[in-house]
Backbone bond lengths (Angstrom), bond angles and torsions (degrees), N, CA, C in turn:
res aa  C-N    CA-C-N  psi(-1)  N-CA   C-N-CA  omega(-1)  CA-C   N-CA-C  phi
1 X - - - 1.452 - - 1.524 109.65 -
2 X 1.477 117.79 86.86 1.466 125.58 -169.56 1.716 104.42 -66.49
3 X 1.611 103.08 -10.53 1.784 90.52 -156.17 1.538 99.59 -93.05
4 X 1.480 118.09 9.97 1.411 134.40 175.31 1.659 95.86 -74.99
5 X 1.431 101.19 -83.11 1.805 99.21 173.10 1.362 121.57 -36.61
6 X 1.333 133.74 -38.47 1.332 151.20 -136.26 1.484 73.98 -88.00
7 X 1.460 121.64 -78.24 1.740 131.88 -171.89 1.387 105.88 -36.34
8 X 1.325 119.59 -39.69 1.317 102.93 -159.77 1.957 108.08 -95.37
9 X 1.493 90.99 -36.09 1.596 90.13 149.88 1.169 137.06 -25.25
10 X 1.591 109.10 -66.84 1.495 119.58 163.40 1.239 119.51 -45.13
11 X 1.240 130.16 -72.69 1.910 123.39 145.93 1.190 118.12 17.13
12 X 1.609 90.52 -85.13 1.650 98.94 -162.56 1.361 93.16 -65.62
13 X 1.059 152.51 -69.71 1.376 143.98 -145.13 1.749 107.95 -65.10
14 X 0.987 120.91 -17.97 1.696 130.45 163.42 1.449 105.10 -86.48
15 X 1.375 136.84 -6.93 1.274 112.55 141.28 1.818 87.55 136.80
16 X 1.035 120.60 -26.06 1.739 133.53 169.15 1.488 99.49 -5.52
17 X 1.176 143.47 173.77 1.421 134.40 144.99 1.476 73.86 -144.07
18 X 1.751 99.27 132.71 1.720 139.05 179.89 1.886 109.57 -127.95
19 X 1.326 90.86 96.42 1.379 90.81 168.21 1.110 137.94 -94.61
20 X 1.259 139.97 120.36 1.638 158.38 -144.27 1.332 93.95 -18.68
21 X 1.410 113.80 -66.23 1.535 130.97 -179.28 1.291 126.92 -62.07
22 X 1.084 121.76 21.35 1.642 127.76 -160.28 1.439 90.77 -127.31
23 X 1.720 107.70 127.49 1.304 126.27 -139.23 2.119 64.70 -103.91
24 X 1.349 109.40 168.31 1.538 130.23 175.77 1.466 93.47 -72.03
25 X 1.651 136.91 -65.04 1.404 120.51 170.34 1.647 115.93 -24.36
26 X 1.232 107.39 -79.75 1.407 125.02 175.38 1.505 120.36 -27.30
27 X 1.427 101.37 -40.49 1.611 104.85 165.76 1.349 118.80 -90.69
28 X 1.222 138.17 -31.80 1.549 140.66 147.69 1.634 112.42 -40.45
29 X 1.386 124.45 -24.24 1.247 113.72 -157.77 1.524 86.45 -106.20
30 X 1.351 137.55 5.89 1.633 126.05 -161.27 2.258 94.95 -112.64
31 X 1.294 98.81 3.01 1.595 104.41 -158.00 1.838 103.79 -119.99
32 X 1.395 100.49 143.62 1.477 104.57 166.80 1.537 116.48 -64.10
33 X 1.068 123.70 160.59 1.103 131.19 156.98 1.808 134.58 -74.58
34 X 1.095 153.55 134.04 1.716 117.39 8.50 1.605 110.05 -45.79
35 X 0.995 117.15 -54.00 1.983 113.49 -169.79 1.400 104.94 -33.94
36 X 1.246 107.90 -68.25 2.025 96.20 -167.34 1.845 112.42 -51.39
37 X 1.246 103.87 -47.37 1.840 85.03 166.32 1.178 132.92 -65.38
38 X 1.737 116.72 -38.37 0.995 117.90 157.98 1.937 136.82 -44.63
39 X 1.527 99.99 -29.53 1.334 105.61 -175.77 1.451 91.72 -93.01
40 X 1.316 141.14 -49.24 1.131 141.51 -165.90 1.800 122.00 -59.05
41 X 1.633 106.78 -33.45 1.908 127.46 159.05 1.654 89.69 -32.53
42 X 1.576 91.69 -83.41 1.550 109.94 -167.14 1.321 106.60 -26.96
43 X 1.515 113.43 -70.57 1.352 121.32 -143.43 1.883 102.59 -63.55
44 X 1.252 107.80 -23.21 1.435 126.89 -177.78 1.106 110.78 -64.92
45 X 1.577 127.46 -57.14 1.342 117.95 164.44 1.275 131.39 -74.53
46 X 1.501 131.23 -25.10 1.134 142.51 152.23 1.703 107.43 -13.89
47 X 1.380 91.85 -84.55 1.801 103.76 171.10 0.965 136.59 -40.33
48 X 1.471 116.19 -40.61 1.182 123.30 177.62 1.687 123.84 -84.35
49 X 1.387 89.99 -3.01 1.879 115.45 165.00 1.349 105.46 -101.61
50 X 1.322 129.98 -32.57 1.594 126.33 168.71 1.359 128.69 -83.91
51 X 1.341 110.61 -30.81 1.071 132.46 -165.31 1.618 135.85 -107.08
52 X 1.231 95.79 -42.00 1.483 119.86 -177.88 1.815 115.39 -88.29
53 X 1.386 121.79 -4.69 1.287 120.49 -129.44 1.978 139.02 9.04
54 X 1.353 81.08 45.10 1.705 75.48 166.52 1.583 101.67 -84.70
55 X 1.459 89.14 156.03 1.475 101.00 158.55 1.484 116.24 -68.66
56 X 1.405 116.09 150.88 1.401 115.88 165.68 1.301 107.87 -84.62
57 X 1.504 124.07 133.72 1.434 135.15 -170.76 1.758 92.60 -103.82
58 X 1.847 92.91 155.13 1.669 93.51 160.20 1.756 118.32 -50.23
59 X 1.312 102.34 -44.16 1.392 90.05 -171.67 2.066 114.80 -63.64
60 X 1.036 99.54 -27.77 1.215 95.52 -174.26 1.621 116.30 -72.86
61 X 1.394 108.54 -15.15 1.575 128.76 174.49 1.533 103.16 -65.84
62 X 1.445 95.24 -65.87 1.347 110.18 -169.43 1.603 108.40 -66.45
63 X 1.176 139.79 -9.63 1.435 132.06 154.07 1.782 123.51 -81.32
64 X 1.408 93.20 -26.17 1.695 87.59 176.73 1.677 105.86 -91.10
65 X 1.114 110.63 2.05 1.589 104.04 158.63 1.269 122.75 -82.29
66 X 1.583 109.19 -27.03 1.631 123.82 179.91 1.834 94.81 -69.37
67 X 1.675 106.82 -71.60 1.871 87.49 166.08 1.027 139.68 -40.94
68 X 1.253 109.97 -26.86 2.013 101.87 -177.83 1.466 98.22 -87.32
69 X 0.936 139.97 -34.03 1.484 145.88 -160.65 1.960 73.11 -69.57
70 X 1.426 119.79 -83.79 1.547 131.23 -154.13 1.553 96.71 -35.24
71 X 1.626 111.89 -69.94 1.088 122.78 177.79 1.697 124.66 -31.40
72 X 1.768 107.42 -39.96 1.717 115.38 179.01 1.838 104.73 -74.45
73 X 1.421 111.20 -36.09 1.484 105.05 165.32 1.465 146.49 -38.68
74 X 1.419 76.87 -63.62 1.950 111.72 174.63 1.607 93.22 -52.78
75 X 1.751 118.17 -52.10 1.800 103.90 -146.71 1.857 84.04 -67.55
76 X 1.295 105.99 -32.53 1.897 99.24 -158.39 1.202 103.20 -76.99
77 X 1.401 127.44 -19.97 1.644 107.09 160.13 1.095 140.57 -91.46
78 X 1.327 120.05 15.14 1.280 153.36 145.68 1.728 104.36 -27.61
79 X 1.016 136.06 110.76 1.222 122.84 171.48 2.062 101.19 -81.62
80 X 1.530 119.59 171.68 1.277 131.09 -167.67 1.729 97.08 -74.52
81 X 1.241 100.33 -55.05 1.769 103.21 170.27 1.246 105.52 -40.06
82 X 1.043 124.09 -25.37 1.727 104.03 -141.01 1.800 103.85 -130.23
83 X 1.624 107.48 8.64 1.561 109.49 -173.67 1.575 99.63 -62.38
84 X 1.175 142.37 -33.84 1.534 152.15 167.69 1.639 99.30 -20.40
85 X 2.033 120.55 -50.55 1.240 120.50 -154.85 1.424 112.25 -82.64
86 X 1.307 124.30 2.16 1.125 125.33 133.20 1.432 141.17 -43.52
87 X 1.298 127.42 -48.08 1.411 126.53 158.01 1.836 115.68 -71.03
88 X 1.201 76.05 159.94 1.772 86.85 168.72 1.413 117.10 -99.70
89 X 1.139 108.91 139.03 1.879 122.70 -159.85 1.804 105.28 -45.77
90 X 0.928 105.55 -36.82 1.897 110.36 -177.34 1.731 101.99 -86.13
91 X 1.094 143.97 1.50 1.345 145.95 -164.99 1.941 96.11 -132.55
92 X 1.059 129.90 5.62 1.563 123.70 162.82 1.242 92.72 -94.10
């Protein structure tokens, strides 16, 4: 599931700092919202395709494309002032 990396990619490159060890919860839980639900969808099925052995179903494909798509919105309307409003005030 590349669109797991792909999400968090986007992150880091908006300024996120993701450390090796930082479980996808852990990074959902450091961010405002839309992002923290948005990262947290992902990170949910991710796992449960890595982790859980379920199979990944179409539908579950076809929703983490709807998050990454939501997720690529949110970062671009982000104004430059304002990439900060992504995190949550205790996590800068």
């Amino acid at each position: 599931l590349k669109i797991y990396l792909k999400a968090l990619g986007l992150l880091k490159r908006k300024g996120v700092k993701i450390k090796p060890s930082c479980t996808g919860w852990e990074i959902s839980s450091q961010l405002e919202n839309p992002f923290r639900n948005l990262i947290f969808q992902i990170t949910q099925i991710y796992y449960q395709a890595r982790f859980g052995g379920k199979a990944t179903s179409k539908e579950d494909i076809r929703q983490l494309k709807i998050y990454f798509e939501e997720l690529k919105k949110e970062v671009k309307n982000l104004s430059q002032k304002n990439q900060s409003a992504f995190l949550r005030s205790n996590s800068q």
